[in-house]
FIKE-311159 format. One record per atom (N, C-alpha, C): x, y, z; residue in three letters. Coordinates in pm, whole numbers, padded with zeros to 5 digits, always signed. Atoms other than C-alpha are relative to their C-alpha. Layout:
XYZALA/...
***
This chain:
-00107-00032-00094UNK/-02521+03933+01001UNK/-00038+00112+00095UNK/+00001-00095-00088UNK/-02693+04249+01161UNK/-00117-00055+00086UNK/+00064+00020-00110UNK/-02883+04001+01368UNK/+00088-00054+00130UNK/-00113+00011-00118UNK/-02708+04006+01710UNK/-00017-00170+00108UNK/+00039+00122-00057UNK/-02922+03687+01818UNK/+00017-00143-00084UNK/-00020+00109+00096UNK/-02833+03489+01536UNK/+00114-00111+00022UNK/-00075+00128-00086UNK/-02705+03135+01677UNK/+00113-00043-00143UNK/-00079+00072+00068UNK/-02498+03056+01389UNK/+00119+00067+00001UNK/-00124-00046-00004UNK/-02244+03306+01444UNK/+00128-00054+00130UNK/-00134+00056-00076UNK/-01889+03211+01654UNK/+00058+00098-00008UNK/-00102-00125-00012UNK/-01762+03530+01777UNK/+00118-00002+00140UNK/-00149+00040-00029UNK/-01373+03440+01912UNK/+00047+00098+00019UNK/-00101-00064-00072UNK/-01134+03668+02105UNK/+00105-00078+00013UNK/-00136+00045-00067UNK/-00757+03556+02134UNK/+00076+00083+00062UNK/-00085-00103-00063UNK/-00580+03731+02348UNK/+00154-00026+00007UNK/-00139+00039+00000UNK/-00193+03760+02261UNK/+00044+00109-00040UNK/-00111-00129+00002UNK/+00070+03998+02272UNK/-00004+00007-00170UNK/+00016-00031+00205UNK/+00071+04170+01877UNK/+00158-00004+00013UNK/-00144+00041+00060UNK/+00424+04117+01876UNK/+00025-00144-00042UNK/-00004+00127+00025UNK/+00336+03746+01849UNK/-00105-00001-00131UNK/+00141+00000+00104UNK/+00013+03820+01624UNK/+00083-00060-00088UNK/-00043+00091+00135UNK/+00264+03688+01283UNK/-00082-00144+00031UNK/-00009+00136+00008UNK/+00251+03361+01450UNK/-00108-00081+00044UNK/+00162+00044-00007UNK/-00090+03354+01553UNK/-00047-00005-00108UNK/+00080+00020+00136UNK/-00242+03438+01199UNK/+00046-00096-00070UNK/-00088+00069+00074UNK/+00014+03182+01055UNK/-00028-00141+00048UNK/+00087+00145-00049UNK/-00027+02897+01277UNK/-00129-00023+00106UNK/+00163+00021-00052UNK/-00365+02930+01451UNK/-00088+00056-00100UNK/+00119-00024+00049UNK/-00573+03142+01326UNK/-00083-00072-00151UNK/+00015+00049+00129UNK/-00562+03047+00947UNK/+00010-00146-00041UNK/+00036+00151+00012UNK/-00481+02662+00941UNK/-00122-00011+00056UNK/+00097+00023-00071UNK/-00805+02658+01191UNK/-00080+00026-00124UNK/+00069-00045+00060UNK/-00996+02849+00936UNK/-00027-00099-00139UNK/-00009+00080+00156UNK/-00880+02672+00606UNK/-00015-00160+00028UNK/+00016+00112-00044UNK/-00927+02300+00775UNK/-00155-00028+00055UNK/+00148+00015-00070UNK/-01245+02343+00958UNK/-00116-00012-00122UNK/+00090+00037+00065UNK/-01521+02193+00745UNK/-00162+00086+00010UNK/+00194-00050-00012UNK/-01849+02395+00939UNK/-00015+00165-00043UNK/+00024-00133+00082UNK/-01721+02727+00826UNK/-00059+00037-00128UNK/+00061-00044+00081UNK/-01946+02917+00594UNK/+00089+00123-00018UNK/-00011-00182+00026UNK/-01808+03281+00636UNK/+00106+00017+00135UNK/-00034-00081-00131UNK/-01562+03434+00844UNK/+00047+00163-00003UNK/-00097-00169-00036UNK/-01346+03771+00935UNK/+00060+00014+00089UNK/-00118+00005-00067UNK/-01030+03840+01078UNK/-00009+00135+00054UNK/+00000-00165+00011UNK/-00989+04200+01258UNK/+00109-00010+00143UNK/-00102-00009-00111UNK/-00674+04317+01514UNK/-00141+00076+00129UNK/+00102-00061-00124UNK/-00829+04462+01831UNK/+00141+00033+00095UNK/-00161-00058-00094UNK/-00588+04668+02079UNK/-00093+00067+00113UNK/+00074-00063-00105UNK/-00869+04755+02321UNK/-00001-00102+00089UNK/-00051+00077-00162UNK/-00803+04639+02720UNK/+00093-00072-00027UNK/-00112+00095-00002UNK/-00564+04380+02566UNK/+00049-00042-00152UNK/-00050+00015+00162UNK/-00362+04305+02230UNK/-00113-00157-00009UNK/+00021+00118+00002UNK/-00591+04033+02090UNK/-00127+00027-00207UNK/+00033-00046+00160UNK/-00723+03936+01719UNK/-00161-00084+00016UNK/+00182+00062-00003UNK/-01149+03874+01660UNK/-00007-00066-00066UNK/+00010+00126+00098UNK/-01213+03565+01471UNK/-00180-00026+00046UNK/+00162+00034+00027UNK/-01616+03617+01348UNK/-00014-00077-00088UNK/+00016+00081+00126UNK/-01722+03283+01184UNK/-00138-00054+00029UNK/+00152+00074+00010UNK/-02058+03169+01077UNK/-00003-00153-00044UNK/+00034+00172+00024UNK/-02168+02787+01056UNK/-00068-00047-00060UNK/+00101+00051+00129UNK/-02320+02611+00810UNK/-00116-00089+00073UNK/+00070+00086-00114UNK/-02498+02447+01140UNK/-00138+00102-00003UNK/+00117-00107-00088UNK/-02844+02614+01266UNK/+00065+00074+00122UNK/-00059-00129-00151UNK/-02680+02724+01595UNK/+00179-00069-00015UNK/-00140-00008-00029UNK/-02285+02752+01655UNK/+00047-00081+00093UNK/-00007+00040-00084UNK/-02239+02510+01904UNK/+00090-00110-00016UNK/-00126+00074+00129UNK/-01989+02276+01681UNK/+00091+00077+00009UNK/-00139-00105-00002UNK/-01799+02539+01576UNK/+00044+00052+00100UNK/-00068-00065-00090UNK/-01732+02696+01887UNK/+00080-00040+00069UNK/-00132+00073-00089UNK/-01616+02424+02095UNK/+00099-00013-00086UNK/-00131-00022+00086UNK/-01377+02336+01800UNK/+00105+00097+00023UNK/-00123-00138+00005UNK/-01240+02689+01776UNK/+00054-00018+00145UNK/-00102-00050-00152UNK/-01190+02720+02195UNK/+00105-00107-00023UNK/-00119+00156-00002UNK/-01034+02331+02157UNK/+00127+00062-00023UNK/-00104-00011+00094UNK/-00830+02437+01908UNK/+00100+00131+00052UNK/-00112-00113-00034UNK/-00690+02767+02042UNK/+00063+00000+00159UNK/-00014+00031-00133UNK/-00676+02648+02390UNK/+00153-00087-00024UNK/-00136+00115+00035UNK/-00398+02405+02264UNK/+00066+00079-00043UNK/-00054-00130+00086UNK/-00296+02657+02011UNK/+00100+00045+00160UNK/-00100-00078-00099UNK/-00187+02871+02314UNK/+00090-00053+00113UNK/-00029+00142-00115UNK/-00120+02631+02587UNK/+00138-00042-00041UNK/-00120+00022+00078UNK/+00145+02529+02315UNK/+00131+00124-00033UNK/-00049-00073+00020UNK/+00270+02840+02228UNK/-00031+00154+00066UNK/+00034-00113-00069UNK/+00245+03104+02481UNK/+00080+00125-00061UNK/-00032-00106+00035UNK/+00302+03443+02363UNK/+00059+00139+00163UNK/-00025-00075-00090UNK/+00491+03679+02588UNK/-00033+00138-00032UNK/+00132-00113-00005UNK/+00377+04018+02686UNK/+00066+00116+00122UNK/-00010-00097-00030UNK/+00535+04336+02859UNK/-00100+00048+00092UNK/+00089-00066-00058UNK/+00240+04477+02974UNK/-00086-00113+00113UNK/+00012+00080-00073UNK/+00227+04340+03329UNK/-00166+00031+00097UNK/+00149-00086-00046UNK/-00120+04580+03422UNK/-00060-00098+00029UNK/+00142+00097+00012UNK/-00429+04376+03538UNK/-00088+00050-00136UNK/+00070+00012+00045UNK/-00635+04324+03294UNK/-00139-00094-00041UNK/+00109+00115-00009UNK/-00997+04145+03250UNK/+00050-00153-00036UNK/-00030+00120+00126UNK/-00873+03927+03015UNK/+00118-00054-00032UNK/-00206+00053+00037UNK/-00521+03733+03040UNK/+00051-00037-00094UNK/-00047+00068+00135UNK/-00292+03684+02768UNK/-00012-00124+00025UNK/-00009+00151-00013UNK/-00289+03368+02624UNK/-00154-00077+00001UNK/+00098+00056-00038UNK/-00641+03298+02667UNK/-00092+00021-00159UNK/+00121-00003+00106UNK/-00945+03238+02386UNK/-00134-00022+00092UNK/+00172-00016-00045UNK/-01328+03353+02464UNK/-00076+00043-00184UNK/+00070-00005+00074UNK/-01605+03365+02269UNK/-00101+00116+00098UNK/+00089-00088-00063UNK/-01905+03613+02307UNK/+00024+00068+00064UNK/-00002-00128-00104UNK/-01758+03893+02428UNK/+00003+00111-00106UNK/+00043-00119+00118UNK/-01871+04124+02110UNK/-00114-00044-00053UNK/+00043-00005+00138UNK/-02143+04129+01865UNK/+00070+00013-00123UNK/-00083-00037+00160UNK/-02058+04143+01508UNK/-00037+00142-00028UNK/+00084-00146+00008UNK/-02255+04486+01501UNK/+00105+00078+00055UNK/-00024-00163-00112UNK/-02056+04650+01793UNK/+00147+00042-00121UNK/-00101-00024+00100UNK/-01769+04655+01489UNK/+00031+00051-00145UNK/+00018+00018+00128UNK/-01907+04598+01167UNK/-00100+00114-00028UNK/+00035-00096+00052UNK/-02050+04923+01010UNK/-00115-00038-00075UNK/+00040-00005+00078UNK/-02156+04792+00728UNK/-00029-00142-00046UNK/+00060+00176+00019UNK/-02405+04433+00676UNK/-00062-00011-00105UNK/+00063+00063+00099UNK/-02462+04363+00363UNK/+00063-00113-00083UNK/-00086+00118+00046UNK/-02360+04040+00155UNK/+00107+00074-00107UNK/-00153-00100+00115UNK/-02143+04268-00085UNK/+00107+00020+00082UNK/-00097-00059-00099UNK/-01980+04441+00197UNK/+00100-00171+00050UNK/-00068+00111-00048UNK/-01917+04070+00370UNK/+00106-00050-00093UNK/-00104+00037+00105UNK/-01760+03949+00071UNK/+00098+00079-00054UNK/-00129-00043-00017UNK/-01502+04178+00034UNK/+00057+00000+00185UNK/-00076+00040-00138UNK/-01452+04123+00429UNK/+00076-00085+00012UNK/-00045+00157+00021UNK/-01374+03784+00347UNK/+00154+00072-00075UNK/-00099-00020+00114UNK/-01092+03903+00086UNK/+00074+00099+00075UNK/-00101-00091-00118UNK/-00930+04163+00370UNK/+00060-00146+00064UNK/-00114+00126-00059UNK/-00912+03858+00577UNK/+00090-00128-00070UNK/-00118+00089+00066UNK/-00734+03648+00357UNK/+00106+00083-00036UNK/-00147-00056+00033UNK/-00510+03888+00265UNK/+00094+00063+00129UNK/-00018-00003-00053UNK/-00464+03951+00576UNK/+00130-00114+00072UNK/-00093+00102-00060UNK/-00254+03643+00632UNK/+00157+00024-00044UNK/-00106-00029+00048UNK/+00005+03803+00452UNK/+00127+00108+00145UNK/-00063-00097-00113UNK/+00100+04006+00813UNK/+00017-00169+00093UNK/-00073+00083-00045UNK/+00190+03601+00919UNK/+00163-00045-00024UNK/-00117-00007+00134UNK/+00492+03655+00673UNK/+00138+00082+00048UNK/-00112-00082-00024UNK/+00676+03913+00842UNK/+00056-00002+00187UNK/-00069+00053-00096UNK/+00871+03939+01158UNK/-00102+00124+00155UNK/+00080-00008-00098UNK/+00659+04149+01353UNK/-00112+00139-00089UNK/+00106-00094+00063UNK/+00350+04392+01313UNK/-00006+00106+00035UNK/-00022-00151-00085UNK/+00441+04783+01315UNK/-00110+00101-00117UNK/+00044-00094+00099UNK/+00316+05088+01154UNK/+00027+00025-00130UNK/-00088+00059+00134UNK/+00513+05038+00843UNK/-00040-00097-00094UNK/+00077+00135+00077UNK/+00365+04679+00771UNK/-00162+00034-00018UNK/+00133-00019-00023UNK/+00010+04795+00868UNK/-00026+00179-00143UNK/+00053-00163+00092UNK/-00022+05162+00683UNK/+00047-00016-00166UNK/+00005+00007+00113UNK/+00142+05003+00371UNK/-00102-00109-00062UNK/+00138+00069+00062UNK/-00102+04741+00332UNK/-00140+00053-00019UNK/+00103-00011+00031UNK/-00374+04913+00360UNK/+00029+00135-00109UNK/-00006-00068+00135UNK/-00177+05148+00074UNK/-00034-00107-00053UNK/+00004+00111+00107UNK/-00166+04859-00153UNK/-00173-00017-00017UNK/+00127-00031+00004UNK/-00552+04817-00026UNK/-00106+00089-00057UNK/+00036-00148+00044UNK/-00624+05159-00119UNK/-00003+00012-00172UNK/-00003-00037+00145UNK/-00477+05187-00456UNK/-00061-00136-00066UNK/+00107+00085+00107UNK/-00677+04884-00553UNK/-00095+00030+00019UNK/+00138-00028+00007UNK/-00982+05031-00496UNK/+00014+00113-00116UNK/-00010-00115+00132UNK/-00840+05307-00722UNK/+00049-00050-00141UNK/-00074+00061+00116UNK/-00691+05035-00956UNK/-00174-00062-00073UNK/+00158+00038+00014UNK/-01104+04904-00963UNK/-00031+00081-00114UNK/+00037-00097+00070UNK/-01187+05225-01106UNK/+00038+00061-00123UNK/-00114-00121+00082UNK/-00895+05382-01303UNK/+00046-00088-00070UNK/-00133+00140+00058UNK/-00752+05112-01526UNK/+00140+00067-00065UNK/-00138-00086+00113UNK/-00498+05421-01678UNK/+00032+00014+00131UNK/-00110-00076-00112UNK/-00191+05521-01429UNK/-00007+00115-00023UNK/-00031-00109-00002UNK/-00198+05811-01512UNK/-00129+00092-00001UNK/+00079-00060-00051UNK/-00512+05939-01464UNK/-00040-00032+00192UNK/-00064-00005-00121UNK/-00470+05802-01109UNK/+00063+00068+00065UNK/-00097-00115-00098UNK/-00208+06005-01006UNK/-00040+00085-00030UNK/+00083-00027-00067UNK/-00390+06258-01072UNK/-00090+00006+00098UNK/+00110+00008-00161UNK/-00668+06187-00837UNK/+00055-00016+00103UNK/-00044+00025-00176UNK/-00459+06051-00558UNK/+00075+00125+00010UNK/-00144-00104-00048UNK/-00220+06366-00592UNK/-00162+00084+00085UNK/+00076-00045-00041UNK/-00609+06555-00566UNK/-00083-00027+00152UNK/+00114+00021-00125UNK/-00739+06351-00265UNK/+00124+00004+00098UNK/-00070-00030-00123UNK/-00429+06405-00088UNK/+00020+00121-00002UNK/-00009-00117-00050UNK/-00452+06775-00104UNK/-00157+00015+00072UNK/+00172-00009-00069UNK/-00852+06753+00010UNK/+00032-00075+00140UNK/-00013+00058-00146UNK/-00677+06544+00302UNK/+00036+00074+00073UNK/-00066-00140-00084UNK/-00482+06842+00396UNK/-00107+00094+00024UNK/+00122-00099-00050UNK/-00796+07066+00400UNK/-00055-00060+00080UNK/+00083+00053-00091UNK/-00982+06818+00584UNK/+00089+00027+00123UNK/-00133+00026-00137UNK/-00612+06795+00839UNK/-00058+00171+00057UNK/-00015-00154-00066UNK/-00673+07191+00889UNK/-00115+00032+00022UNK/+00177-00023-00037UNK/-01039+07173+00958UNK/-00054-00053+00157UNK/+00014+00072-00133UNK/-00981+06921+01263UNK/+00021+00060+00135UNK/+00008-00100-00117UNK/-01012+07051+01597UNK/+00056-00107+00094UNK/-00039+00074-00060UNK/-00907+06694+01743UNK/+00162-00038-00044UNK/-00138+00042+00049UNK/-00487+06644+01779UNK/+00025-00087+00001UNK/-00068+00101+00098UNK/-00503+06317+01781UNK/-00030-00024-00144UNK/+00016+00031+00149UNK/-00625+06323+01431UNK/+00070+00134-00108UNK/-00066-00066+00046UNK/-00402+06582+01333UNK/+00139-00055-00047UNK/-00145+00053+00052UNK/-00098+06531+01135UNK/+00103+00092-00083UNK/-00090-00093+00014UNK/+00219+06762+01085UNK/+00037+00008-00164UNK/-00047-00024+00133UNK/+00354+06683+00726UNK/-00135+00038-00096UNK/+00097-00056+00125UNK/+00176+06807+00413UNK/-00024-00118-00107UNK/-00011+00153+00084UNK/+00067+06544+00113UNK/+00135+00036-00065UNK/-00058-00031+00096UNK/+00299+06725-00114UNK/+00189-00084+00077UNK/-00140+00021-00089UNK/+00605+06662+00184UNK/-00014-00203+00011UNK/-00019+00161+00055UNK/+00485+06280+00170UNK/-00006-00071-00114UNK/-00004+00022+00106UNK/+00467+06252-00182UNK/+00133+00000-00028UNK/-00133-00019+00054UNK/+00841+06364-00208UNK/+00072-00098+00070UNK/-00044+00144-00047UNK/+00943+06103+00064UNK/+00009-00112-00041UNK/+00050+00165+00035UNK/+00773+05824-00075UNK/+00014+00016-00120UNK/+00039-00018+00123UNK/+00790+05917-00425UNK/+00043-00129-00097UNK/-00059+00132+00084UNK/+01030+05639-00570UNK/-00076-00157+00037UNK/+00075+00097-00093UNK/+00845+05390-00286UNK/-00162-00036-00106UNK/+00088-00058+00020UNK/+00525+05508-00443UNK/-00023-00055-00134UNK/+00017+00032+00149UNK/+00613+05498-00775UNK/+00009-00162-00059UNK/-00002+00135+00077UNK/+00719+05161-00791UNK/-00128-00111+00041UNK/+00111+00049-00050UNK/+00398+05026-00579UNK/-00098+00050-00117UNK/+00098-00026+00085UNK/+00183+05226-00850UNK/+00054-00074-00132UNK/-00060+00049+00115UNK/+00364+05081-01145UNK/-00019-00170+00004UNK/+00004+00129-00028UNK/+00309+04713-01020UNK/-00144-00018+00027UNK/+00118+00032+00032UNK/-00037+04746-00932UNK/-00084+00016-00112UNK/+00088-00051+00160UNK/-00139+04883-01310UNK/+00089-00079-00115UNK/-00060+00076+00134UNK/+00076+04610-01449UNK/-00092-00132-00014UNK/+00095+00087+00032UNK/-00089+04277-01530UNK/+00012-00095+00150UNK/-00030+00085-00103UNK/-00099+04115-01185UNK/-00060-00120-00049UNK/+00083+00146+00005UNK/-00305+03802-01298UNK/+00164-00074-00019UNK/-00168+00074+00013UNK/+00069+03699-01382UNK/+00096+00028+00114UNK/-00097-00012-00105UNK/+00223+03789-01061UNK/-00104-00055+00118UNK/+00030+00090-00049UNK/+00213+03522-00834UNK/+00025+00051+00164UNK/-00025-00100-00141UNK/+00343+03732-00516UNK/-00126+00097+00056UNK/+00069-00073-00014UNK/+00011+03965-00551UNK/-00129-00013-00026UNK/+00138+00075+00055UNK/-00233+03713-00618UNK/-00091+00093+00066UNK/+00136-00051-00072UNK/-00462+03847-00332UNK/-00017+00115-00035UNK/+00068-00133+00051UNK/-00440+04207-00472UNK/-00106-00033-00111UNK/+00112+00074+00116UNK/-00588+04082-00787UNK/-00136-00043+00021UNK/+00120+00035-00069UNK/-00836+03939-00626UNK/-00080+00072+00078UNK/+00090-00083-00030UNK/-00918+04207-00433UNK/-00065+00121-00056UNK/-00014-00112+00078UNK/-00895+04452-00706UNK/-00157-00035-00082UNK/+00108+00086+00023UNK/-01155+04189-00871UNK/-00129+00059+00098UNK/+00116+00030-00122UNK/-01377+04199-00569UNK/-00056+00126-00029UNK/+00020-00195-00010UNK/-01385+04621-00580UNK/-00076+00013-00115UNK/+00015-00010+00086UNK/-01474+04592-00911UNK/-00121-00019-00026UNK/+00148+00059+00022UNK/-01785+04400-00885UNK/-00073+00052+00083UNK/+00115-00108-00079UNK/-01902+04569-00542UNK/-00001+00163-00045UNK/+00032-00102+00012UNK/-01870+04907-00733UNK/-00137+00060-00022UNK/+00148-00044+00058UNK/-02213+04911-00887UNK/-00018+00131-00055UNK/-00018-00081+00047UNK/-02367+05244-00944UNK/+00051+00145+00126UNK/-00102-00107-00083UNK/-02126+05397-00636UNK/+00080+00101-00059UNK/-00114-00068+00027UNK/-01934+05714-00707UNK/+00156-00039+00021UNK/-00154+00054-00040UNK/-01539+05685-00652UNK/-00043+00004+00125UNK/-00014-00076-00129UNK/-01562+05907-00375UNK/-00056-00132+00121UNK/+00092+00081-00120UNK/-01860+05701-00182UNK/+00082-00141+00005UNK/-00071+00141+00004UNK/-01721+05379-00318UNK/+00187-00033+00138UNK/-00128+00013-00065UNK/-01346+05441-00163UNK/-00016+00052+00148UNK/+00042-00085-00162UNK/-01511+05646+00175UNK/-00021-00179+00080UNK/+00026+00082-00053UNK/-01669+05337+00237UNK/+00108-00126+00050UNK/-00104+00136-00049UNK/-01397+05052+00196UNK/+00105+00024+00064UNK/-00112-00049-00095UNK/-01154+05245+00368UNK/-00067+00034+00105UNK/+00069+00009-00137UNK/-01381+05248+00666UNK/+00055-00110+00039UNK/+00036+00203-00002UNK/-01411+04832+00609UNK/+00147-00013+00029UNK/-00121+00022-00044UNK/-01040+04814+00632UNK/+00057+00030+00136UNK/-00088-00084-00130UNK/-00940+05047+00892UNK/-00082-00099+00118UNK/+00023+00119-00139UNK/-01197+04810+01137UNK/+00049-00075+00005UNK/-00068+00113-00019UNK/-00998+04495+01029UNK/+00098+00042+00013UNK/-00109-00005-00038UNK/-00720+04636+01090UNK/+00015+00045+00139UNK/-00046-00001-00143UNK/-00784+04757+01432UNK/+00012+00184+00000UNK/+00001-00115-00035UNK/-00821+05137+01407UNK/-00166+00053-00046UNK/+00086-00053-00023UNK/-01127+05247+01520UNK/-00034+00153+00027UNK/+00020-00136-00005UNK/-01356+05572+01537UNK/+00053+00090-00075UNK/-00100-00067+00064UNK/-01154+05726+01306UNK/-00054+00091-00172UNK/+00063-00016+00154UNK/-01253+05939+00933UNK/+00045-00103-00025UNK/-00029+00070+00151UNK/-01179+05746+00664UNK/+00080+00067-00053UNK/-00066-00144+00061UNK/-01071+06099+00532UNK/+00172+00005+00027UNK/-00143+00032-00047UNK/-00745+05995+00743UNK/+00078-00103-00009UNK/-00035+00110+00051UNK/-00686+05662+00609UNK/+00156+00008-00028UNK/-00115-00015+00096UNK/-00416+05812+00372UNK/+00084+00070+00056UNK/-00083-00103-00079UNK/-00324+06094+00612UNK/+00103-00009+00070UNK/-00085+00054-00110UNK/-00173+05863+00857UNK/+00171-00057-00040UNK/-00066+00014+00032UNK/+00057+05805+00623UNK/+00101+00080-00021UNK/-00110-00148-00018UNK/+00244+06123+00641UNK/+00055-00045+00056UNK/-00076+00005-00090UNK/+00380+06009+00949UNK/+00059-00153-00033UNK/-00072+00115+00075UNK/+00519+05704+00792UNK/+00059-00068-00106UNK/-00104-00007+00139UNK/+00758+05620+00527UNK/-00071-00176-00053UNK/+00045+00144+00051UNK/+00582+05318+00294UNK/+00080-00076+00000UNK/-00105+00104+00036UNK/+00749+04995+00232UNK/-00064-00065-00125UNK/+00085+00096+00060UNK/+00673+04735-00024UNK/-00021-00118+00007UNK/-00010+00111-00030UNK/+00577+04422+00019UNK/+00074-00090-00113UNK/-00090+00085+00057UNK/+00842+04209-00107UNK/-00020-00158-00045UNK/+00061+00103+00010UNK/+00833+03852-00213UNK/+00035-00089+00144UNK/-00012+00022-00123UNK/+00964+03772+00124UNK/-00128+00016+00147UNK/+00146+00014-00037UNK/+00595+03930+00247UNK/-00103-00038-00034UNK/+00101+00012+00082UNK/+00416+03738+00049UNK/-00061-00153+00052UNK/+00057+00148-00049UNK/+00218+03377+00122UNK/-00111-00062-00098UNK/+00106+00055+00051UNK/+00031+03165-00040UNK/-00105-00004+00057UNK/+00082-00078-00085UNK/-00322+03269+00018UNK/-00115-00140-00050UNK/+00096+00045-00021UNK/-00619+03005+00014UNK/-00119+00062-00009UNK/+00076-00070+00002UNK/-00863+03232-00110UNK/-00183-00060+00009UNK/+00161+00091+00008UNK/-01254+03141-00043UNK/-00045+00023-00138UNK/+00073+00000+00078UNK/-01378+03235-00347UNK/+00050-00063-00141UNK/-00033+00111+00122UNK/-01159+02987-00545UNK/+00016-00108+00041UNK/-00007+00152+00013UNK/-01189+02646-00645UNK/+00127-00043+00124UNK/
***
């Protein structure tokens, strides 16, 4: 994947208002994905740079991409054509809503981190990712608690006791606050304290930690945590926490569309936002690649 000339990749731009994104991941992006026969590999990631629009990187089981690609434009060309997404932001921009391109990224200019471990939990973001087709639109709320839920399964990987958990997360959210008072940049500054979002969220919190350290293989609403909790588990190797969780909270924050950013602030950002939980109302049946 960190070859930029490598013909088998299909790197897709849609460009659509993120207030429509549900109904893109729901009915384009993901029927395309789970139907299409030449896919080997893909990855889902938001993008909010020059124009709201979501990256769809898929590799082909072809020698060169040239199958898959027309497919995908076919397919999203209709896709949109059918269902135009409206859009506020009347600015010029390169790139008009409504529209699908290919080749206007590398997989590099995004992806941090190329190795087949790393990919394979990419894969398992973007499927769970389909779970933001579920809800009624995509805010800070839906986005900063998934990638809690994300989070504490990388700490559910590690920690199989709750209660040595809270510990640590109470510890890495006071090391977030030292890091917050070390920053010299305000946008990466953030006003509340952990201790002041701990008391907010605490009941929120508690019942999200209490559900991920219960037996999910039996909860049918949280399949894809499980699975990703799975996934963490096996790319831990002989990673520390620390390195281990620095890293996948990088891998997230690109599919989700927040770039340049620590990692260190992953959790931070959450000060300024009151969690939710995902309900069974946010939940979807997920088509996971790495099962039967």
């Amino acid at each position: 994947m960190n070859d930029k000339l490598n013909n088998q990749w299909v790197r897709g731009s849609i460009y659509y208002d993120r207030t429509s994104f549900p109904h893109l991941l729901k009915d384009g992006i993901f029927p395309f994905i789970r139907k299409n026969k030449l896919i080997d590999l893909y990855f889902v990631h938001f993008s909010f740079w020059s124009r709201d629009h979501i990256n769809v990187t898929l590799k082909s089981i072809d020698q060169d991409n040239q199958r898959l690609e027309s497919q995908f434009l076919d397919f999203m060309d209709r896709f949109l054509l059918e269902n135009p997404s409206q859009t506020s932001d009347l600015t010029y921009k390169f790139y008009p809503n409504n529209t699908a391109w290919n080749n206007q990224y590398y997989e590099t200019d995004f992806y941090s981190f190329n190795t087949v471990a790393v990919n394979n939990l990419r894969v398992n973001i973007s499927d769970a990712m389909q779970l933001f087709g579920n809800v009624e639109t995509i805010d800070r709320k839906t986005v900063f608690s998934f990638i809690v839920y994300l989070q504490l399964g990388i700490f559910r990987a590690y920690y199989p006791s709750l209660s040595d958990t809270q510990t640590i997360i109470n510890d890495l959210l006071h090391l977030l606050d030292e890091a917050n008072e070390a920053t010299t940049n305000p946008k990466l500054k953030y006003t509340k304290t952990s201790d002041s979002f701990l008391l907010e969220n605490k009941a929120v919190l508690t019942e999200i930690s209490e559900e991920i350290w219960s037996d999910l293989s039996k909860n049918k609403n949280l399949k894809w945590l499980f699975t990703w909790i799975n996934a963490c588990s096996t790319f831990s190797g002989e990673m520390n926490f620390k390195e281990h969780f620095s890293l996948l909270s990088q891998v997230i924050c690109e599919h989700i569309g927040i770039p340049n950013i620590s990692n260190l602030f992953m959790i931070s950002s959450f000060h300024e936002t009151p969690l939710i939980k995902w309900e069974k109302t946010h939940s979807t049946k997920i088509k996971l690649s790495n099962q039967a």
